[in-house]
Structures are given as C-alpha cells and as structure tokens.
C-alpha positions as CSV (number, residue, x, y, z in Angstrom):
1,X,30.9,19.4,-20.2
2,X,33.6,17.4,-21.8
3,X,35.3,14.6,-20.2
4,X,32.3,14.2,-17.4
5,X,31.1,11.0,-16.2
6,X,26.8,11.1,-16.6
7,X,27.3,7.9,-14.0
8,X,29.0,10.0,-11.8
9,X,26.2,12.4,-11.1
10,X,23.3,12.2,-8.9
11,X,19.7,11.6,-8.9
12,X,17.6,14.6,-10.9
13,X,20.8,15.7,-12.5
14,X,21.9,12.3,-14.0
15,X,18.1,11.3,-15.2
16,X,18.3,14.9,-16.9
17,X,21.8,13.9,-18.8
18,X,20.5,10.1,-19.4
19,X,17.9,11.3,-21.2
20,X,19.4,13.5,-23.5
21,X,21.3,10.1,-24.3
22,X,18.3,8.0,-25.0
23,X,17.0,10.8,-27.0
24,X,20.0,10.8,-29.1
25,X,19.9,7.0,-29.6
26,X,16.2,7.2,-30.6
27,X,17.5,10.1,-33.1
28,X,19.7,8.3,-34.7
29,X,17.8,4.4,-35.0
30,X,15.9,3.8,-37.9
31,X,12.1,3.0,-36.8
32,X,12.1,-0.7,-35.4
33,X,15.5,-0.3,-34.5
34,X,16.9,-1.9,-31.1
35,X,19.0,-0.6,-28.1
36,X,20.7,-3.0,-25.7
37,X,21.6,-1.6,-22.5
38,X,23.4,-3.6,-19.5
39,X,22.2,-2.3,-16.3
40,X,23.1,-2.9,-13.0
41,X,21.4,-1.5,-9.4
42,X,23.4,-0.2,-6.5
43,X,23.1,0.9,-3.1
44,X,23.1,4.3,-1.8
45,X,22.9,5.5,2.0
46,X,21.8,2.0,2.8
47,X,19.0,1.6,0.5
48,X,18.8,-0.2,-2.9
49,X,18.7,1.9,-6.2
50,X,16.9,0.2,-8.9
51,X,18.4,1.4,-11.7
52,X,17.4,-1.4,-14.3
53,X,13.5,-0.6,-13.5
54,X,14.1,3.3,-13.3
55,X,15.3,3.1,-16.7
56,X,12.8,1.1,-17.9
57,X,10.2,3.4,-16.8
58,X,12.2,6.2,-18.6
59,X,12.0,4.3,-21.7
60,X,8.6,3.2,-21.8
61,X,7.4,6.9,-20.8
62,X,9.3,8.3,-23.8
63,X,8.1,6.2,-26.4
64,X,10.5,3.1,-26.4
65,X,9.2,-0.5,-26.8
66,X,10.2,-3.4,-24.1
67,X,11.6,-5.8,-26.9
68,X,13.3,-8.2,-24.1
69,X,15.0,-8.6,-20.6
70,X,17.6,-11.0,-18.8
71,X,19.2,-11.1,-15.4
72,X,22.8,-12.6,-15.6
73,X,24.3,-13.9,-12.2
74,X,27.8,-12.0,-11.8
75,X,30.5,-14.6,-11.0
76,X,32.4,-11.8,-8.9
77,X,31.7,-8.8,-7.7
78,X,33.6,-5.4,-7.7
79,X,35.8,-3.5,-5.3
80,X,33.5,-1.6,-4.5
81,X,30.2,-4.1,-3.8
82,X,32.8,-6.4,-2.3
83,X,33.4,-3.8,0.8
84,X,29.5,-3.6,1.0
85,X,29.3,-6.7,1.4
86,X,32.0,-6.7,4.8
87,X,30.1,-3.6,5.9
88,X,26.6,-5.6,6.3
89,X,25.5,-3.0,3.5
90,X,24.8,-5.8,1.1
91,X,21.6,-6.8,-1.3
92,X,21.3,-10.0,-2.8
93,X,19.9,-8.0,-6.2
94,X,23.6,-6.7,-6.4
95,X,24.6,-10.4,-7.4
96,X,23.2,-9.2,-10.9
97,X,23.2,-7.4,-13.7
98,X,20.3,-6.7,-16.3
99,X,20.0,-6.7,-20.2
100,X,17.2,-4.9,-20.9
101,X,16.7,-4.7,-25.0
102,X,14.4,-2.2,-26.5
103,X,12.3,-1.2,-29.7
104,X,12.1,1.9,-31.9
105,X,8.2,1.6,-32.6
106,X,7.6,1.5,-36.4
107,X,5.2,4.4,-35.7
108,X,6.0,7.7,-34.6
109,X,5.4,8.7,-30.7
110,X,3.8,11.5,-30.6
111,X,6.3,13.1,-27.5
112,X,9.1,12.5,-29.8
C-alpha cells in the first residue's frame, strides 16, 4: 500500500513486508555486494524486542553472509524511550543501537 510505514506494523505482518525488502536488496546487489543496516531493539507490553538479532536470523536463513557488527552507545534517547524510562519500563539494551553489515555470497543460495 503506498505511503505505509513497514515499522509501523506488527509482528508476522512486518517480518512478511521486511522480507520482501531484503529480497529486493539481494535482487538488486551484485554477488559480494554489502548491505548496512542500523538496527535498534525496543520494548513491547513490558518485554524487550530484539530486533537486531531477529533480523540477523532473517538474513542468515535467507542466504545473507554476516560481513560485521557494532553496538554504538546512543548519547540521548528519544521521546518515546525517554517516557519508558519514567515509567520503570526501561532496558539498559535500549541505550544502543546496532550496525549489523552483511554479504551477498559470491555463490548462488540455493533458496534464492
């Protein structure tokens, strides 16, 4: 639908739309190609979402190589994480945010 948000949708619904994304980017890279994603987790009803590993686990499953990772310390946090933080709601993995960098294999995956 044009216009929508994927980060705006939930659980088996935005893993379905992600996917379609990564799909295209492995499409459109040239075999030993990189894709650089900033990732960042967040809590839902009280419990922490790992999005950085979830998406790792995407990628690896669909053929993607782990080419390199970082964790960078936020210096401030948003709105949002901010009134988390007052609510007791908070998790120190929320101070950061994750680079995660992978390869197009020079080989072909065979569930590409």
């Amino acid at each position: 639908q044009p216009g929508s948000n994927i980060g705006n949708l939930r659980n088996a619904a935005y893993w379905s739309e992600i996917a379609k994304v990564y799909a295209e980017c492995w499409r459109v890279l040239k075999p030993g190609g990189l894709m650089a994603l900033v990732l960042k987790g967040f809590v839902r009803a009280g419990v922490y979402q790992d999005l950085p590993g979830q998406t790792e686990a995407l990628l690896l499953a669909a053929g993607w190589l782990k080419h390199d990772h970082w964790k960078r310390e936020l210096y401030s946090l948003s709105f949002w994480r901010i009134l988390q933080a007052r609510k007791g709601n908070f998790d120190n993995r929320l101070w950061f945010e994750e680079v995660l960098a992978f390869r197009k294999p020079l080989q072909h995956h065979p569930s590409q």
